[in-house]
N, C-alpha and C positions, 0 to 999 in steps of 0.2 A: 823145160817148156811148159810143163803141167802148173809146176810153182807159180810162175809166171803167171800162168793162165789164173789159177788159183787168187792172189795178188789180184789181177785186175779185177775180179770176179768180187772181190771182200772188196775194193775199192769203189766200182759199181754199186753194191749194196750198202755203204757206206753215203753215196752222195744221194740214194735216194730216201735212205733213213734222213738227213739234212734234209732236204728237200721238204718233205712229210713236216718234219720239225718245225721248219719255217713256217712252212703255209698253216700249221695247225696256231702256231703262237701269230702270225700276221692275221690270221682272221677272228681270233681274241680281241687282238689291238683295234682291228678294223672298224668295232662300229661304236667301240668308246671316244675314235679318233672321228667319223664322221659324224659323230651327237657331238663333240666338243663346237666343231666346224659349223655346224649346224645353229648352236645356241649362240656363238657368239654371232653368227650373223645376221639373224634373231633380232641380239640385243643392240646391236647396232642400228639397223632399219628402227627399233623402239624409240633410241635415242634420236634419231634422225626426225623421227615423226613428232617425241614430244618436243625437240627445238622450234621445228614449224606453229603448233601451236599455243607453244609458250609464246613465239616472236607476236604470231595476231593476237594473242590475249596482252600482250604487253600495251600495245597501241590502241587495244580499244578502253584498258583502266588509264594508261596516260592523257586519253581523248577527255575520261571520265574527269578524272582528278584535274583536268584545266577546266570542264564545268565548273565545277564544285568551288574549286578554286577561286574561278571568277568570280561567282553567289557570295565568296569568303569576303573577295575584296582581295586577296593575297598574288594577285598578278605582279608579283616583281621580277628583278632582273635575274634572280638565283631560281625561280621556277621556273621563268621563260625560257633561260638557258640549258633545264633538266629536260624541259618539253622537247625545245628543238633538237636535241643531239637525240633523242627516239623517232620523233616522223621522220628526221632528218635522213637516217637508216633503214627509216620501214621502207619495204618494196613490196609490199604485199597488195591487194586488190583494192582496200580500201586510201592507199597514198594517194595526196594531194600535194602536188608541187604550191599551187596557190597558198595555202595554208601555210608548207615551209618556209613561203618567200615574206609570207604577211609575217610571220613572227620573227621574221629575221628582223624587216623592216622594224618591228617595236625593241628589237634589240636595241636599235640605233639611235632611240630616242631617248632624254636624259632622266634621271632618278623620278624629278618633280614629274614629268610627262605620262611615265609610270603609273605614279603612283594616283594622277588625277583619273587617267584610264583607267586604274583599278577601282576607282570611288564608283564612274560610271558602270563599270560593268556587273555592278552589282543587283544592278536592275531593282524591278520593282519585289518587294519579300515575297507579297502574296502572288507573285508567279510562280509555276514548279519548274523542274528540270523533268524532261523526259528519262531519267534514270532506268538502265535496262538492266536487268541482270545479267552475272559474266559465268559463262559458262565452259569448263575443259572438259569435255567428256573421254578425250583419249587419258588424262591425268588421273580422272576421277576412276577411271577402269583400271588404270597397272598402277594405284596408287596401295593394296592389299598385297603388288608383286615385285617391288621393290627391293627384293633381296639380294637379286643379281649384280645392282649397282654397285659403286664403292660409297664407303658411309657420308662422305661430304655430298656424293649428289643427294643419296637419299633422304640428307637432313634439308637441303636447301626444298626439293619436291613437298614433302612432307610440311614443311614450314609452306609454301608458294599454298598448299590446298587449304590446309587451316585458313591460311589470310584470306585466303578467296570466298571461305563461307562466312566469315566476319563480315566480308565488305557486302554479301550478298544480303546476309542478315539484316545491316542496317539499309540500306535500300527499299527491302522490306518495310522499315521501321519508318523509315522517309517516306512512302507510299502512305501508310497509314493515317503518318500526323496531318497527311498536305489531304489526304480525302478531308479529315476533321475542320479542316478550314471552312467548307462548303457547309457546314452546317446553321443553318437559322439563329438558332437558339444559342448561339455564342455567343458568351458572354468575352466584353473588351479585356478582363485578363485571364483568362482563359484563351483568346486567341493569341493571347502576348506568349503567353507558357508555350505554346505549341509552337509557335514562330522560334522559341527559343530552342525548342528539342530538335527543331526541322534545322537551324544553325548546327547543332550540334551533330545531325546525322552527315550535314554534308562536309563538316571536318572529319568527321569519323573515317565518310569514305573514302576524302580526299587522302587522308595520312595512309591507309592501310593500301590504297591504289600506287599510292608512290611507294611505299616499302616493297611490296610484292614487284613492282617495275624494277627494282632495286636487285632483287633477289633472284630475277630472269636475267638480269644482266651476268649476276653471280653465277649462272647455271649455265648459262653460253661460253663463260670462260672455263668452268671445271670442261665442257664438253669439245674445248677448244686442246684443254692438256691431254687430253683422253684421245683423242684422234692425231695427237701428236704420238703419246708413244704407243699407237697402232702402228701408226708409221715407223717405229722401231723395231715393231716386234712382225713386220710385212715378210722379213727374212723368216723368222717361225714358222708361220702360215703357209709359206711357199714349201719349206721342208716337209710339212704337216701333208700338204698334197702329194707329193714325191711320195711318201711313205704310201697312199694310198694306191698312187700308179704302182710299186713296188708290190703291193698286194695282188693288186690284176693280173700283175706281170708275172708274180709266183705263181698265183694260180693255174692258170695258164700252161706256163711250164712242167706243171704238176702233172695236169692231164693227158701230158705227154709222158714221164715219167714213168706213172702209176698204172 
């Protein structure tokens, strides 16, 4: 009977040593496994937020680069078509169904129709465009934090910020030449020179507005695979929780235990 007792007695102290054990290596794990949980949901809300503001900067350089465009003279059926298939998707605050339907409508009409449209809309030189600067202020703050990404988003971000101070630059530079028009003392080739720079800034912006429109497209589909295999990895996440209830739960039975 003593044995016996004995026996229970080592076995008893046996599951509260385990016990102890557990709870001491579960609360190790614990809060590398709630910072893991933690950042990744973090980075996710990040990603979330810079999609939103890539989509509205996307639509207000495409809005650009159709000014620009038009000034060019380059309203064809290969740009109209790049234009429409972006407002076509924006749903943000600045969408206009009118505008979608007007450029459908110039879809429809034939090459020559086009391209006489685009003669017109080249308007007068010495008019300006109200050209605004484009600004990402949530990109331009986690564009030094970009570590946590995988390398193709961070190249395509990286690449989207560069262009965006390029095309900000020449705007800049466009602002400049179109004040110099207003001057008196302009002489007739000298106004020609500057008419020529202010051509060349509004290709400038138009090209680099379309690239970067280009390369938010690109970063919508990396962010498209990314939340795909989240969705793979949902079963992880969920075990990843389980282990944390598992912590409480030991805990718990500890202080009963101990």
């Amino acid at each position: 009977m003593t044995s016996n007792q004995n026996i229970a007695d080592t076995g008893d102290n046996w599951d509260k040593v385990l016990f102890l054990f557990l709870g001491w290596l579960l609360g190790m794990l614990s809060p590398m496994i709630v910072d893991a949980i933690r950042r990744r949901r973090e980075l996710k809300e990040v990603k979330n937020a810079l999609i939103r503001e890539l989509q509205e900067l996307q639509f207000r350089l495409a809005s650009t680069a159709y000014l620009t465009t038009a000034r060019l003279g380059e309203h064809n059926r290969s740009f109209l078509n790049w234009f429409k298939r972006i407002i076509d998707r924006y749903q943000g605050p600045h969408r206009s169904d009118d505008l979608v339907e007007n450029i459908g409508n110039q879809l429809t009409w034939s090459d020559a129709q086009l391209a006489a449209a685009g003669e017109y809309q080249k308007g007068n030189p010495n008019k300006g465009l109200g050209l605004k600067m484009h600004l990402a202020p949530l990109l331009e703050t986690k564009v030094g934090q970009l570590g946590s990404f995988s390398l193709e988003f961070q190249n395509l971000l990286l690449d989207i910020h560069d262009r965006l101070r390029i095309v900000n630059e020449e705007i800049e530079q466009y602002r400049f030449y179109f004040k110099q028009t207003f001057a008196e003392s302009l002489s007739a080739v000298n106004r020609k020179l500057i008419l020529e720079n202010i051509h060349g800034s509004y290709k400038a912006v138009s090209d680099q507005a379309q690239i970067i429109c280009n390369l938010i497209d690109k970063v919508v589909e990396a962010i498209s695979k990314i939340r795909s295999q989240d969705n793979t990895q949902a079963t992880e996440m969920h075990e990843a929780h389980e282990i944390l209830d598992l912590v409480f739960v030991s805990r718990h039975q500890l202080a009963k235990v101990v």
